[in-house]
KOLRO-916720 format. One line per 5 residues: number of its first residue (from 1); their letters; for each residue x, y, z of C-alpha. Coordinates in Angstrom, 2 decimals. Last residue first. Example, Ala and Ser with C-alpha at 12.3 -4.5 7.8 and 13.67 -1.06 7.14 Angstrom:
2> sa> 13.67:-1.06:7.14  12.30:-4.50:7.80 $
***
This chain:
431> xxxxx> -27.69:67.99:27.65  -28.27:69.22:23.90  -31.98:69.52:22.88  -33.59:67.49:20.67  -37.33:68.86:19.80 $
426> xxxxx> -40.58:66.80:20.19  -44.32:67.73:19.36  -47.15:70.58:19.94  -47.84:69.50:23.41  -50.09:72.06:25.20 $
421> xxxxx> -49.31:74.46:27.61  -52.16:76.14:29.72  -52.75:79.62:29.73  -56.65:79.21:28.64  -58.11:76.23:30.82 $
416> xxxxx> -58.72:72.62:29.07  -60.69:70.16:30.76  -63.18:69.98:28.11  -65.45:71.20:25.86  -65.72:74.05:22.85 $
411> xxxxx> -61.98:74.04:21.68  -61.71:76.58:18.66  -59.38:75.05:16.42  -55.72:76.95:14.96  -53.76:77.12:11.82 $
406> xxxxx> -56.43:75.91:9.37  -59.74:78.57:10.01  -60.73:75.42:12.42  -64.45:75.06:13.50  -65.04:73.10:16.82 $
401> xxxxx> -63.09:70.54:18.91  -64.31:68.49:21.60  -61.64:67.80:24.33  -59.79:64.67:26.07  -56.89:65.51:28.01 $
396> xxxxx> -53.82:63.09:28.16  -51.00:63.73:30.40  -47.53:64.53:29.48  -44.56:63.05:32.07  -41.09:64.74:31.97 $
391> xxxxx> -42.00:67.80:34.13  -43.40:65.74:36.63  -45.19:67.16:39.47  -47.04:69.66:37.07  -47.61:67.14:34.22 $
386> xxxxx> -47.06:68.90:30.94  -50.67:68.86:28.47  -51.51:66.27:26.18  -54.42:66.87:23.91  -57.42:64.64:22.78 $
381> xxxxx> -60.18:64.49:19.93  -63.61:62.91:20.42  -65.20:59.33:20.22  -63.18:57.85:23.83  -62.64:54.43:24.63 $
376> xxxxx> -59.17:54.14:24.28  -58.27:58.48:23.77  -57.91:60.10:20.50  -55.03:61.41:18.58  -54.00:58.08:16.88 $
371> xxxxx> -56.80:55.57:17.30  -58.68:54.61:20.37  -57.38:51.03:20.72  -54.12:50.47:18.84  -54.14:49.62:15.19 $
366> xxxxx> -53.63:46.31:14.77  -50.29:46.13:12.80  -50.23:45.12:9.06  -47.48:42.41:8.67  -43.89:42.22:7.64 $
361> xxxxx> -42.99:39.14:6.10  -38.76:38.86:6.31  -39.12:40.80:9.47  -41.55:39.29:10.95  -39.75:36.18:10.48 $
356> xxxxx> -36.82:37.51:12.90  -39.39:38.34:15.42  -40.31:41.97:16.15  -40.75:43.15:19.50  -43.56:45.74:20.05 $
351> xxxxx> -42.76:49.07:22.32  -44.14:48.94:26.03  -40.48:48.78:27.49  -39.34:51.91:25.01  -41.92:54.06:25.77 $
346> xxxxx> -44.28:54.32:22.92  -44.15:58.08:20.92  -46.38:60.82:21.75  -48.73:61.53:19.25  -49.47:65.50:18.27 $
341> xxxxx> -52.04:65.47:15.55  -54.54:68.00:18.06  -51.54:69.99:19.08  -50.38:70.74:15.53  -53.67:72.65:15.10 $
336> xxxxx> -52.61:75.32:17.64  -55.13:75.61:20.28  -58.09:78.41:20.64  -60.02:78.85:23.51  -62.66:81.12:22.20 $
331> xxxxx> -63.52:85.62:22.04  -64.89:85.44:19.42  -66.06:83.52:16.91  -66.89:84.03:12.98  -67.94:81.65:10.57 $
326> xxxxx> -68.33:81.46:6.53  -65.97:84.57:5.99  -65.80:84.08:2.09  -62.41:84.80:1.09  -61.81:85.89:-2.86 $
321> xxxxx> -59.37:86.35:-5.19  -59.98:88.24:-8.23  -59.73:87.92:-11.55  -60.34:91.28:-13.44  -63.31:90.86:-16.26 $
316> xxxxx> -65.23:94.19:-15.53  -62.83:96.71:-14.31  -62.17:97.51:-10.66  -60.57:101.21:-9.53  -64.16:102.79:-10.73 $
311> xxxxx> -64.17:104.85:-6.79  -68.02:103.80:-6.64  -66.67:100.17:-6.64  -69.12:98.59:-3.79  -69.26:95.01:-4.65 $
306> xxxxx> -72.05:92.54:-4.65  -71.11:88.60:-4.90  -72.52:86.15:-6.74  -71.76:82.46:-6.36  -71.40:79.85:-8.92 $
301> xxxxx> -71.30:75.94:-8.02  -67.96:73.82:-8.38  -67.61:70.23:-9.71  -64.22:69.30:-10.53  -63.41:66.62:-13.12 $
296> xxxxx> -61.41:69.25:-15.40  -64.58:71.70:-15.18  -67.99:70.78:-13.66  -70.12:73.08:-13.15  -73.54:73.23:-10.90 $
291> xxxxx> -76.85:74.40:-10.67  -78.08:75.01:-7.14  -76.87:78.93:-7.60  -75.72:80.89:-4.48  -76.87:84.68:-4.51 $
286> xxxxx> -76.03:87.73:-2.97  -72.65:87.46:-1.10  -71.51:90.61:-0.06  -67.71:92.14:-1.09  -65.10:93.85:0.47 $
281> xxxxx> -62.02:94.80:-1.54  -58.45:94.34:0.32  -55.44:95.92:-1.04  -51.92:95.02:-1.45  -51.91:92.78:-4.47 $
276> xxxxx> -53.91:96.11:-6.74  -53.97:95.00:-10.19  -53.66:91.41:-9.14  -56.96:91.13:-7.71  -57.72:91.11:-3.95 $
271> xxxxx> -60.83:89.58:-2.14  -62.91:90.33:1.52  -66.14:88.43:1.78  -69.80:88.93:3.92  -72.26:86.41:3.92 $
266> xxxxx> -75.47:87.29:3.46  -76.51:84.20:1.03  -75.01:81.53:2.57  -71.57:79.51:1.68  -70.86:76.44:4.34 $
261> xxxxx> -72.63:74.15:2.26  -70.46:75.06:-0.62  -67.36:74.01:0.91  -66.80:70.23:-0.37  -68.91:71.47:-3.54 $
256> xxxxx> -65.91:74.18:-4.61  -67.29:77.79:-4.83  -66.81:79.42:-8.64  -66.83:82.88:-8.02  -69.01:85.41:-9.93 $
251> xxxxx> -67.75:89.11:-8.48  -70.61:91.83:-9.31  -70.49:95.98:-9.97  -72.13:98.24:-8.25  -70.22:101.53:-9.42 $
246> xxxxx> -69.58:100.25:-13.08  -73.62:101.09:-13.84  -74.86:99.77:-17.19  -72.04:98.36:-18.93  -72.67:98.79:-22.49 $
241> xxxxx> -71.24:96.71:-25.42  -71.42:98.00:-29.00  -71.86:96.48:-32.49  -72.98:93.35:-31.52  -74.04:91.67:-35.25 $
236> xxxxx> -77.62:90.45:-35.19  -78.13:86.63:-36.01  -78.68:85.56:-39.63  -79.52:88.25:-42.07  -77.85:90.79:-40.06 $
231> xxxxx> -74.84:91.58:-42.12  -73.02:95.09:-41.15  -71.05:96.51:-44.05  -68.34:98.57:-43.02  -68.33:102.40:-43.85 $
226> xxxxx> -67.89:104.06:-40.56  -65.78:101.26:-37.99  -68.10:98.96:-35.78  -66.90:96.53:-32.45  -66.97:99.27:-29.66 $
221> xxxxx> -66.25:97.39:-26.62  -66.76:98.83:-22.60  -69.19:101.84:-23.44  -70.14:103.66:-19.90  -73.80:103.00:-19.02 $
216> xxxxx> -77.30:104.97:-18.94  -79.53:102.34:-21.30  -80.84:101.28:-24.49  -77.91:103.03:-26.25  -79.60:104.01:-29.54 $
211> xxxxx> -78.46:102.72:-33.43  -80.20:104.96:-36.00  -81.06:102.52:-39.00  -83.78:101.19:-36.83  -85.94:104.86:-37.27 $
206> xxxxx> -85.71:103.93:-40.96  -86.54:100.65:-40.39  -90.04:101.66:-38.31  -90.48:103.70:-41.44  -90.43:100.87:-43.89 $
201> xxxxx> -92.18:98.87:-41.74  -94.78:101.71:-41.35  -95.55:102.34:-44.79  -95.76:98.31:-45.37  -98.79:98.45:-42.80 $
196> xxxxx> -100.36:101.51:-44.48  -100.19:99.60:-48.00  -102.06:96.54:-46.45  -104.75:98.53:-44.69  -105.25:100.53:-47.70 $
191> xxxxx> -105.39:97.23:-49.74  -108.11:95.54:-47.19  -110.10:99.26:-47.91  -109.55:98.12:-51.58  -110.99:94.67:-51.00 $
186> xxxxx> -113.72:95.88:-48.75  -115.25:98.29:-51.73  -114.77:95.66:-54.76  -117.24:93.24:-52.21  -119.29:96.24:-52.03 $
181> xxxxx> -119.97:96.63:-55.94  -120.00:93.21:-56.85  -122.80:92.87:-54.02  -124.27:96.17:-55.71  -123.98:94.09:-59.41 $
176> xxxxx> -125.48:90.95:-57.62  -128.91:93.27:-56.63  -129.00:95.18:-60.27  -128.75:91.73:-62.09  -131.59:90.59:-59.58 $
171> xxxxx> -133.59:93.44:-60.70  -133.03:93.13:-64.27  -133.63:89.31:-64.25  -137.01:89.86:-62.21  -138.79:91.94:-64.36 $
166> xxxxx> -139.09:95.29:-64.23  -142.25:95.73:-64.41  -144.94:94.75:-63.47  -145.10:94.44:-59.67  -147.72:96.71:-59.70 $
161> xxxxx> -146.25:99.22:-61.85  -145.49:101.57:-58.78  -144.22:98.87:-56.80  -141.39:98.16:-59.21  -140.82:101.57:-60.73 $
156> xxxxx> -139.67:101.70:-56.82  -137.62:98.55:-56.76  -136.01:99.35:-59.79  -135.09:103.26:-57.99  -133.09:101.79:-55.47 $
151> xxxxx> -131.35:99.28:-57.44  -129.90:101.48:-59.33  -129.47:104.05:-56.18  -127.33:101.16:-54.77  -125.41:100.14:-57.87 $
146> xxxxx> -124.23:104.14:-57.97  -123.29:104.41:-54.13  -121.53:101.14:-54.57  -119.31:102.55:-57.41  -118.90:105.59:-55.43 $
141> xxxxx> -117.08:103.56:-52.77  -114.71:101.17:-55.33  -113.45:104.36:-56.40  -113.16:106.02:-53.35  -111.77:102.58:-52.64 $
136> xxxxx> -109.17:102.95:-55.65  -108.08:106.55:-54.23  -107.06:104.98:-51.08  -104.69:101.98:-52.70  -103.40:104.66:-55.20 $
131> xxxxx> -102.17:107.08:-51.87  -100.90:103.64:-49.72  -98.58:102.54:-53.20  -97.10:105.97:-53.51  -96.33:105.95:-49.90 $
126> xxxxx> -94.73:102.48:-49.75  -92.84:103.88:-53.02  -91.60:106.90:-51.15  -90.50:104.48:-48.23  -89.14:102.12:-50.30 $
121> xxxxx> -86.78:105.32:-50.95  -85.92:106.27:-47.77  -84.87:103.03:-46.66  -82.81:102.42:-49.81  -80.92:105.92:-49.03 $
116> xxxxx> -80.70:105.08:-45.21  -77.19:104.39:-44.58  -76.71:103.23:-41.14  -76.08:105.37:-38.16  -74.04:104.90:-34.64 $
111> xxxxx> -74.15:105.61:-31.17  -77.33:107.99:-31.01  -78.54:108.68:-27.21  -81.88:107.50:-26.35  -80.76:106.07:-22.55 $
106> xxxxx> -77.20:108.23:-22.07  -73.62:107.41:-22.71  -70.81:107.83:-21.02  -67.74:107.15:-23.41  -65.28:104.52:-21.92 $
101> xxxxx> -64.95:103.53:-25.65  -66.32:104.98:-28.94  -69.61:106.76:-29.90  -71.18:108.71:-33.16  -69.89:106.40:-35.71 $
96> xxxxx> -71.50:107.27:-39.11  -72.68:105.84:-42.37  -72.41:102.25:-41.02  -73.10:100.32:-44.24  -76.23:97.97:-44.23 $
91> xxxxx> -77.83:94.83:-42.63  -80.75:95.74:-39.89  -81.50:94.44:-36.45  -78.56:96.22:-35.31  -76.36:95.57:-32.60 $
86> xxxxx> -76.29:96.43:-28.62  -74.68:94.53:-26.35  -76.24:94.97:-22.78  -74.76:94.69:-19.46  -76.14:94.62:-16.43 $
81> xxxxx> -74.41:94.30:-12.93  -70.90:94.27:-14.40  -68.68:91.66:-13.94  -64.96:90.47:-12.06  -63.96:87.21:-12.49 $
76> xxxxx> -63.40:84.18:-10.07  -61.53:82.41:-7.37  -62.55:80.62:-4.15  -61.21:80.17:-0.76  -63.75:79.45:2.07 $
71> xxxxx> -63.54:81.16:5.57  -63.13:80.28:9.26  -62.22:83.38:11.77  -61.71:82.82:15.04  -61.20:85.24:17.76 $
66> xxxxx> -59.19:84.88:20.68  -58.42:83.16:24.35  -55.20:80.90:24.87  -53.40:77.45:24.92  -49.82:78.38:25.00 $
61> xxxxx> -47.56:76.40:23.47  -45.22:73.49:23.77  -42.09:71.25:22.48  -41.45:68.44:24.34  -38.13:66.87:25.28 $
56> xxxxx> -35.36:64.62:23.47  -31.88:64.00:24.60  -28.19:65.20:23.32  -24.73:65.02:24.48  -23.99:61.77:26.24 $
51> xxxxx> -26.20:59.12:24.30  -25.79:60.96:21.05  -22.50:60.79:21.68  -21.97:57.19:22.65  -23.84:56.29:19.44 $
46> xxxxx> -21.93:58.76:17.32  -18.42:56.93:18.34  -19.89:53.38:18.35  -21.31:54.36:14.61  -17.90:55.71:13.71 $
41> xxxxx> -15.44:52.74:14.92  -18.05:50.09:13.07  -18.01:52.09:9.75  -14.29:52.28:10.24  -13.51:48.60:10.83 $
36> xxxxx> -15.61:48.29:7.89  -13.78:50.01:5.61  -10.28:48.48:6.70  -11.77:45.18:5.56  -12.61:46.10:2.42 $
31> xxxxx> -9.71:48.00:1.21  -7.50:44.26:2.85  -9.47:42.59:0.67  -8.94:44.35:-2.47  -5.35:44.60:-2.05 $
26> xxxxx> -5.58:40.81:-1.41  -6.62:40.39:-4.34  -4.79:42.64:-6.63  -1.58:40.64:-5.38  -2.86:37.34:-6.56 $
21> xxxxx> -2.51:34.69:-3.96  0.35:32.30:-4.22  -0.44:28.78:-4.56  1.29:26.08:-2.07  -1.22:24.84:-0.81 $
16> xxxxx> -4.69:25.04:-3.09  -6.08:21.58:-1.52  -7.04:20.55:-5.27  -3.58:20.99:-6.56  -1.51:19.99:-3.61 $
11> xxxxx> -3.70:16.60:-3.35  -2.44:16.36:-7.46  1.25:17.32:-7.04  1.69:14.80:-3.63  3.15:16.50:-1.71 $
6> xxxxx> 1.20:15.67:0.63  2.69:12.21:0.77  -0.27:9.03:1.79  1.84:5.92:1.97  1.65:3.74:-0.98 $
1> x> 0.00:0.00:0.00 $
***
């Protein structure tokens, strides 16, 4: 039997003795080693510093007395209370342009004029036409007149002869030729009718061609140049646009349905509008329409609002910013909002272990009894206030909230006193 030799070229071989390692390899693991050695020296060296020189404690404020002010956001443009747009109900060429923009104008007062020379002259032949239809039932008059004393004085040689003569054919001829007669009479008077009736479209168009301003108002678009051709065969053209009264004027804001149950008519508002960032326009809300918009998936109602602009520093169409002032209190406990989403965190002997398999599968957690922010067995809202004996201790008060304007909540019950601190959250402080 052959003795077992290490040396053996084939045991050396698959054992690996007597290889040299690669230079570039052991650089390599040498780099790597070194790194972690001075991961591990760092995080021992912030651990025990953290430990030394820093701790945690809670962060407070005041609980105190003041007035709350909850409003709704909402955006929109800037109208007037009436405006009209005036155009012409006939086609034509403006002859004349007797108004242009920001002009005042009055109720009756001549903006523009249209060419009348057709106008005028169907009106000459509407006239000719009314003067022959009147002289035809003069005509058509005396012609009854005539077949009625015809007939007239047949019916008298009549009963004088005894019933003689004239015979019946001439008196009947004498009775159809007065119906003739009066039947000619009512068709011309029909004519006159008809020939007065086109007489007064024509003039009725004539007093048209003069384009009025219905009403008192400043003119905000002027839309009409002398000599163009105005086509109103098919829908009037707007040659002007009036705004009756720019003093009053309205804000239409488009209220967002989460909010507008909240919006009442009476409600007063305060908005801005780029023109003038640093000032504040007041506003009353005068009407909330039930019919609603939806733009881009978002479903918003209109609201009206009345403003006061006798100074004329708003113009129609401005976008404008407005706060509706939905709810006003005064004089309530008030507490920051952070206060009410303040959690404290678990101490560290009631915190959850997790198992190594928990790890690999983590799990939803059963949320703890009472929720975040609210008390085990409790339906409203709590805060945590400092324990007096022991500074380090917070102590859970349960409260009812009210209306929030975002920053702070009005605090309508509970065991919570104005000057009290409440726990807003956790700041580090060095020891």
């Amino acid at each position: 039997m052959k003795p077992e030799n290490s040396n053996d070229p084939d045991i050396r071989q698959t054992l690996g003795v007597g290889q040299s390692t690669p230079p570039h390899r052991s650089l390599k693991l040498w780099i790597i080693l070194s790194l972690l050695v001075a991961g591990a020296i760092i995080t021992v060296i912030m651990w025990r510093s953290n430990q030394s020189g820093s701790g945690m404690r809670y962060k407070t404020q005041e609980v105190r007395r003041g007035n709350l002010t909850v409003t709704v956001t909402a955006t929109g443009r800037l109208e007037p209370t009436n405006q009209v747009d005036v155009g012409s109900e006939l086609s034509g060429i403006i002859a004349t342009v007797e108004a242009d923009y920001n002009d005042r104008v009055q109720a009756g007062q001549v903006l523009a004029r249209l060419d009348t020379s057709k106008i005028e002259a169907q009106i000459l032949k509407s006239k000719a036409a009314l003067a022959s239809a009147e002289a035809n039932v003069r005509q058509m008059t005396a012609t009854v007149i005539e077949a009625e004393n015809r007939l007239a004085r047949l019916k008298e040689v009549l009963e004088m002869s005894g019933g003689k003569v004239p015979s019946r054919d001439e008196l009947g001829t004498a009775e159809a030729i007065l119906q003739r007669a009066t039947a000619l009479q009512s068709g011309s008077e029909a004519a006159v009718a008809e020939a007065r009736a086109t007489l007064d479209v024509s003039e009725t168009d004539l007093a048209k061609a003069v384009i009025r301003s219905p009403i008192n108002g400043i003119v905000l678009v002027r839309a009409v140049e002398p000599g163009q051709t105005v086509a109103a065969s098919l829908q009037a053209p707007v040659l002007f646009t009036i705004a009756e009264d720019l003093t009053r004027m309205q804000l239409h804001v488009d209220v967002d349905e989460a909010d507008v149950g909240q919006v009442t008519k009476g409600q007063s508002a305060t908005f801005t509008v780029d023109a003038y960032p640093e000032r504040h326009f007041s506003a009353d809300i005068i009407q909330v329409r039930f019919g609603s918009q939806k733009v881009e998936g978002v479903v918003t109602y209109e609201t009206l609002l009345s403003v006061n602009n006798s100074d004329l520093s708003l113009r129609p169409g401005m976008t404008a910013t407005a706060e509706i002032i939905v709810n006003k209190l005064d004089n309530a406990v008030l507490v920051p909002n952070t206060a009410l989403r303040f959690t404290p965190p678990k101490p560290e002997n009631e915190q959850e272990s997790v198992g190594f398999i928990d790890k690999l599968i983590p799990r939803r957690r059963r949320r703890p009894p009472g929720g975040a922010g609210r008390l085990a067995g409790s339906e409203g809202p709590r805060l945590w206030i400092i324990n007096n004996k022991d500074k380090d201790q917070i102590i859970p008060v349960p409260v009812t909230a009210g209306f929030s304007d975002g920053s702070f909540t009005a605090i309508t019950g509970g065991a919570l006193e104005p000057g009290q601190q409440v726990v807003v959250g956790m700041e580090t402080v060095q020891k």
